[in-house]
C-alpha positions as CSV (number, residue, x, y, z in Angstrom):
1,X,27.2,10.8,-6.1
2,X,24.4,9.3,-4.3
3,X,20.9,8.8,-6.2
4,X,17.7,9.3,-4.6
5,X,15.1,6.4,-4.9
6,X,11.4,6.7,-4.6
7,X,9.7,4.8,-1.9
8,X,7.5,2.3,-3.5
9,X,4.1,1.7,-2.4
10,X,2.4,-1.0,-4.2
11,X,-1.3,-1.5,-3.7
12,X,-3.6,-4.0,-5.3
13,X,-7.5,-3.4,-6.1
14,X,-9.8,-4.5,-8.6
15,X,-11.7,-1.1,-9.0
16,X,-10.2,1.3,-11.3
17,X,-11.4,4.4,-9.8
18,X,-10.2,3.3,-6.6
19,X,-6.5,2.7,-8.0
20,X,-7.1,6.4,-9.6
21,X,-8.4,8.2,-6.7
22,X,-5.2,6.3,-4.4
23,X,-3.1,7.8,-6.8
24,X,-4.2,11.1,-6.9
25,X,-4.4,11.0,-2.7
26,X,-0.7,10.1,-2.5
27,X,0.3,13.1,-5.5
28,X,1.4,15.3,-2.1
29,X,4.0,13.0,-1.4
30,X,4.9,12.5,-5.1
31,X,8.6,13.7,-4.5
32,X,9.3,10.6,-2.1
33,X,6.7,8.2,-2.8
34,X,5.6,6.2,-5.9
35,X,2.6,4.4,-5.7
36,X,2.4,1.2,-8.2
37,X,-0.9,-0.2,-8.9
38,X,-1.9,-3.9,-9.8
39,X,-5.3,-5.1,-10.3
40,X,-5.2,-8.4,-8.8
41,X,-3.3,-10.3,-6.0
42,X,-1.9,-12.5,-9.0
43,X,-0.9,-9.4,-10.2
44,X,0.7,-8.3,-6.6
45,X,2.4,-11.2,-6.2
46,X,4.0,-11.3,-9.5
47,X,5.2,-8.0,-9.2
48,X,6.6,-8.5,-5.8
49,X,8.5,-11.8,-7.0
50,X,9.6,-10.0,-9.9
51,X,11.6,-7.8,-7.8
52,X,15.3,-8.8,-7.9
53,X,17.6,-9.4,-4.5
54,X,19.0,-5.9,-5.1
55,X,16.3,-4.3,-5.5
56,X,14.6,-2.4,-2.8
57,X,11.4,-3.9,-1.4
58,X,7.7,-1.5,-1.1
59,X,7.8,0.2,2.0
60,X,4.0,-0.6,2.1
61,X,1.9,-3.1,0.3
62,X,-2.0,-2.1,0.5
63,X,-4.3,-4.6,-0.5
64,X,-8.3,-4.7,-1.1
65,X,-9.8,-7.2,0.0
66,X,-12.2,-8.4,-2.3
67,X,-10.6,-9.1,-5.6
68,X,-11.0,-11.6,-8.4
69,X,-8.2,-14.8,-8.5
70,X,-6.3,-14.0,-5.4
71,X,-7.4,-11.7,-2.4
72,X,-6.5,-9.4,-0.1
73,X,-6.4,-12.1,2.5
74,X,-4.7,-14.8,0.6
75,X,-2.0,-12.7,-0.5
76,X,-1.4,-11.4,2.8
77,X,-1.3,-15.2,4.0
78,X,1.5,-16.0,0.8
79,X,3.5,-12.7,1.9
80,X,4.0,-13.9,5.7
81,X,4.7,-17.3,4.8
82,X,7.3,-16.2,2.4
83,X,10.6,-15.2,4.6
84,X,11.5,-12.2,2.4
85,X,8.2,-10.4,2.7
86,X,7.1,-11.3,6.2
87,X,8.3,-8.4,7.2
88,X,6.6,-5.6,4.9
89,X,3.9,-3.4,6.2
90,X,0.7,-5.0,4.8
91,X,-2.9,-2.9,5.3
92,X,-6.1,-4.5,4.5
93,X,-8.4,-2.2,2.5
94,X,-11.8,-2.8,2.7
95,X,-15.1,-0.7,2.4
96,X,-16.1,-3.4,5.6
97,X,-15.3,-2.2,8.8
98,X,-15.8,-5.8,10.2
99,X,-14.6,-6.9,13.0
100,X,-13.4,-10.1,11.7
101,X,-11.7,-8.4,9.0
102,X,-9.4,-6.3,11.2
103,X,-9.3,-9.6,13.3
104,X,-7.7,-11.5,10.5
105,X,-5.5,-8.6,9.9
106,X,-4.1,-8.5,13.2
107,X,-3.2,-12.1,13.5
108,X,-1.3,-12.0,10.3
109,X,0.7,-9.0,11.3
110,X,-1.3,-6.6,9.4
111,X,-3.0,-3.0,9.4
112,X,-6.2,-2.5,8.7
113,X,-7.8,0.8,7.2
114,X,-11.7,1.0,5.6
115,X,-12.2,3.0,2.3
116,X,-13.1,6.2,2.7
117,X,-16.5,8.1,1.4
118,X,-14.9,10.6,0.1
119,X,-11.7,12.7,-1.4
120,X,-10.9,14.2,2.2
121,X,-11.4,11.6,3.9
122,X,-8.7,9.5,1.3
123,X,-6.1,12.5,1.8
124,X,-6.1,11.6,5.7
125,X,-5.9,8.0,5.0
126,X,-3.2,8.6,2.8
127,X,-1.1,9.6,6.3
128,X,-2.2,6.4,7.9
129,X,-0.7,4.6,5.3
130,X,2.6,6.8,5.6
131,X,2.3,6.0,9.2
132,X,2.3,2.1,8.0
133,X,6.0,2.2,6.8
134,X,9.1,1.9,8.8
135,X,10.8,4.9,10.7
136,X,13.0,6.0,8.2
137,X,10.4,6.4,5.2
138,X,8.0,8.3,7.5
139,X,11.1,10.6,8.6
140,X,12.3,11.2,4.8
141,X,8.7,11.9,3.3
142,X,8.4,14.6,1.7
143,X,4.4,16.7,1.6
144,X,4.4,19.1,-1.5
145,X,2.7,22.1,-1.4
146,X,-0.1,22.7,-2.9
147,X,2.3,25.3,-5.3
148,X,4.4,21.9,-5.8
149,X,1.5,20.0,-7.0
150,X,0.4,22.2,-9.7
């Protein structure tokens, strides 16, 4: 009997309401995707080491930039150096569209998205991200219905 496994996304941000509002933006792929939230890079990084040889890695790892101990930047710098993560999709979040920003993203093998204004703006950001992780999560996501989400 095979058993199904979430995809995890794991995204990192110091702002509460943005954790909540990611959250809610991903509920229409709630069957298929489970987003875990830290609040720090610390945090990120801990999580991520935590995470044994069997287990599966996040299909996507969104980070904000600006965040207290460790940010977005300097965890994407400790994931690329590190041989088991250089490989995860990694998007900058950022409510700067800055050139250098998406700059630094690039070189370090990285997508980079700025925070949306508002709610439907998230909901279409939330299929960028989906278009972030490799073939086969993109292929077995699952969109609820707006009946499936009540």
């Amino acid at each position: 009997m095979s058993v199904f496994t979430k995809n995890v996304i794991l995204y990192a941000d110091d702002d509460q309401d943005d954790l909540m509002l990611i959250k809610d933006a991903f509920k229409k792929y709630s069957s298929s995707i489970e987003v875990v939230t830290v609040e720090n890079g610390n945090e990120a990084l801990r999580y991520l080491n935590s995470l044994s040889h069997v287990d599966s890695l996040p299909c996507l790892v969104i980070l904000d930039i600006n965040m207290p101990l460790l940010n977005g930047k300097e965890v994407l710098k400790e994931l690329r150096n590190n041989a088991r993560f250089k490989k995860v999709p990694v998007v900058l979040f950022s409510t700067s569209s800055n050139y250098y920003e998406k700059k630094f993203a690039e070189n370090y093998n990285a997508g980079f998205i700025a925070k949306p204004m508002g709610m439907d703006e998230l909901e279409k950001i939330t299929d960028k991200f989906i278009e972030q992780c490799g073939d086969e999560v993109r292929n077995g996501v699952h969109v609820k219905t707006s009946d499936e989400q009540n």
